[in-house]
Every structure is written in structure tokens, then in C-alpha cells.
N, C-alpha and C positions, 0 to 999 in steps of 0.2 A: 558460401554455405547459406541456406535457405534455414531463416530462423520460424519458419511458419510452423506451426503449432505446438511450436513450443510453450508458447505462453496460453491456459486453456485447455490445455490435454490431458484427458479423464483416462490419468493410469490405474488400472486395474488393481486391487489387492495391497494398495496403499491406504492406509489407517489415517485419517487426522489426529495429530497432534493434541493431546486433551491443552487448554491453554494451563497456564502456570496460575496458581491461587495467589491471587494479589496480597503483598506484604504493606505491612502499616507502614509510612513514615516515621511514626510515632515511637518513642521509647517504647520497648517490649517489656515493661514491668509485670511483674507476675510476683501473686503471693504464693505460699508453700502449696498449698492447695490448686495452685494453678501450676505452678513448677510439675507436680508429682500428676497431673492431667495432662501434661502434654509429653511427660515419658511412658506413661499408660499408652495414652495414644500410639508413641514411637513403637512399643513395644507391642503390641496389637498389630500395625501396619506391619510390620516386622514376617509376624505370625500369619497372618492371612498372604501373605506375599509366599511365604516359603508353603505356606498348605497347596495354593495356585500353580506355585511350580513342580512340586509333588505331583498334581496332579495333570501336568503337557499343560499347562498355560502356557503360551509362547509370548514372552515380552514383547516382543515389536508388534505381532497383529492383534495381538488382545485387547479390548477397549478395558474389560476390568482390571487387569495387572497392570495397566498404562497408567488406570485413576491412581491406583495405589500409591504404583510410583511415584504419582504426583504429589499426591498426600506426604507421601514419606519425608519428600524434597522437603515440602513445605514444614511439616514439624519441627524437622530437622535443622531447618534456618531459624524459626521459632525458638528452640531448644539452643542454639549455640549463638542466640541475641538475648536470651532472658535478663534481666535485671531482677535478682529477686531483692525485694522491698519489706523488710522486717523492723524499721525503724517509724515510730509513731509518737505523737503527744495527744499525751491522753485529755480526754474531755473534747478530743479536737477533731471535726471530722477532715481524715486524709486517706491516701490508699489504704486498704485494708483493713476499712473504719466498717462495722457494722451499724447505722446511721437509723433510729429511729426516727418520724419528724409527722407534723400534727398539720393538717391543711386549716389557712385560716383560725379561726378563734373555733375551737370545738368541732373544727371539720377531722375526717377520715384520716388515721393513724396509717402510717405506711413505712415497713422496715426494707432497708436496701445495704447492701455488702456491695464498697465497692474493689471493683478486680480489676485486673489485667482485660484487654482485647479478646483474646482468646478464649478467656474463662465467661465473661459475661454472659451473661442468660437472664434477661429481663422477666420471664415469666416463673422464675425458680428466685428471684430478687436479685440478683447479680448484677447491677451495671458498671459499665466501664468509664473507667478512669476517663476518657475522655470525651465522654458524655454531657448532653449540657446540665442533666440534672446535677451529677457528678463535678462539675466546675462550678453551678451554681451553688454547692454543698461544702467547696474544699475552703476547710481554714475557719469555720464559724465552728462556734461552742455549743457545749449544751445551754440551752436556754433560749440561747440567740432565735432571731426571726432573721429571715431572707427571703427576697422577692425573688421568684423562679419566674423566668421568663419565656412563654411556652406559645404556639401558635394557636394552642385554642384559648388564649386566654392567661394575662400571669398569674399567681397562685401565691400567696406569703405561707409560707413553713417554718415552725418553729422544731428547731433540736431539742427532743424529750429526751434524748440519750445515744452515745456512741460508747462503744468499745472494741476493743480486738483481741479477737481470740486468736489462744494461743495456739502455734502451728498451724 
């Protein structure tokens, strides 16, 4: 049997596969506010998946109910890895530390919440946990200085204040 064209053969009205949304290595920790974002999310994808099919979206050729699906997968493993993280010392910055900190002697005040992966949003102040601002942050107190170690340059921050709010 003649394996020729088989490998290279431009079959008609087959869809690519959307790829799969890459999962962290990383512990999925998430604070309450990241927990209840990523069943919003589930619960959204949910919705717009059952609207799509209401309305003859066809799962296997549809590139949008395909994304969905992927989306979905992906919350979905998200959601059944969560670690949620409600345990803190105070004065201390650690997950789910809202981290005030001072550049330098009298340089630019800069406040950051840190979260879970998921939840991070650097331009809403959100970074993540495993971030290097975030690791150069984890465990020093108020008051304290620490050199951040950054490629434009390192930066000393002092902690004017941490706390965590509640839920």
C-alpha cells in the first residue's frame, strides 16, 4: 500500500486544533478574589458556549466555540488546582500582602497586591506571586529596605506598609 500523500494532504473542511493554554508548573495559589475570578470566568464560558449553541454553532468546525472550549478546559484545571491562601503575618509582606514600598531615599511610592498567576494584572497593581518583584518582596517587614534586582538597573525599596484585606 502506497503511503504517498499521506503525509501533506490538504484535507478540505478540517479545522485546526486551537493549541491547549499553557498551565504553570507553579502552585496555583489564589486569593478569595482570585478564586471567585476564575468561577466567574467558568461561569461566563459556560454561558457563551450554551448562547453559541443555541444559536448552530457546530463544535468541531467552529473556530469560536473551539476557543471556548479551550478556555473552559483551561479554567477548569485552574479551578480544580487552586490553592486558596488565607493565611498571613502581619507586618510581613507574603501572598495576598497589599505591599506599599518607597524607591530609594524619597523616590516614587508604588502600592502592589500580590496574587495568584491568574489574577495578576500589573497595570491594575496585581503582580504575581512569582514574580521577581514579588520574591524580591516576600518575607521583609515594614520598615525594612531591599535591593530589587531589575535589568534596567537595581532599585532599594523600603516597606512603608503591608496589610491584607479581608476576603
Amino acid at each position: 500500500m502506497s503511503r504517498s500523500g499521506v503525509f501533506g494532504s490538504e484535507e478540505k473542511n478540517v479545522p485546526d486544533v486551537p493549541a491547549a493554554r499553557p498551565v504553570s508548573a507553579r502552585p496555583n495559589l489564589v486569593t478569595s478574589a482570585g478564586l471567585a475570578q476564575l468561577r466567574a470566568s467558568e461561569t461566563e464560558l459556560v454561558r457563551r458556549r450554551e448562547q453559541m449553541m443555541l444559536a448552530g454553532h457546530d463544535p468541531v468546525q467552529d473556530d469560536e466555540i473551539r476557543l471556548v472550549d479551550r478556555d473552559l478546559v483551561y479554567v477548569r484545571a485552574r479551578l480544580g488546582s487552586a490553592v486558596l491562601v488565607e493565611t498571613h503575618t502581619a507586618g510581613q509582606v507574603g501572598f495576598g500582602a497589599t505591599v506599599t514600598v518607597r524607591e530609594d531615599q524619597g523616590g516614587e511610592q508604588q502600592t502592589w497586591t500580590v496574587v495568584g498567576e491568574d489574577e495578576a494584572d500589573p497595570d491594575r497593581g496585581k503582580i504575581s506571586y512569582a514574580s521577581p518583584l514579588a520574591a524580591a518582596l516576600e518575607g521583609v517587614r515594614t520598615g525594612q529596605t531591599v535591593r530589587f534586582r531589575r535589568p534596567l538597573g537595581d532599585v532599594d525599596l523600603t516597606v512603608l506598609a503591608v496589610r491584607y484585606d479581608a476576603g
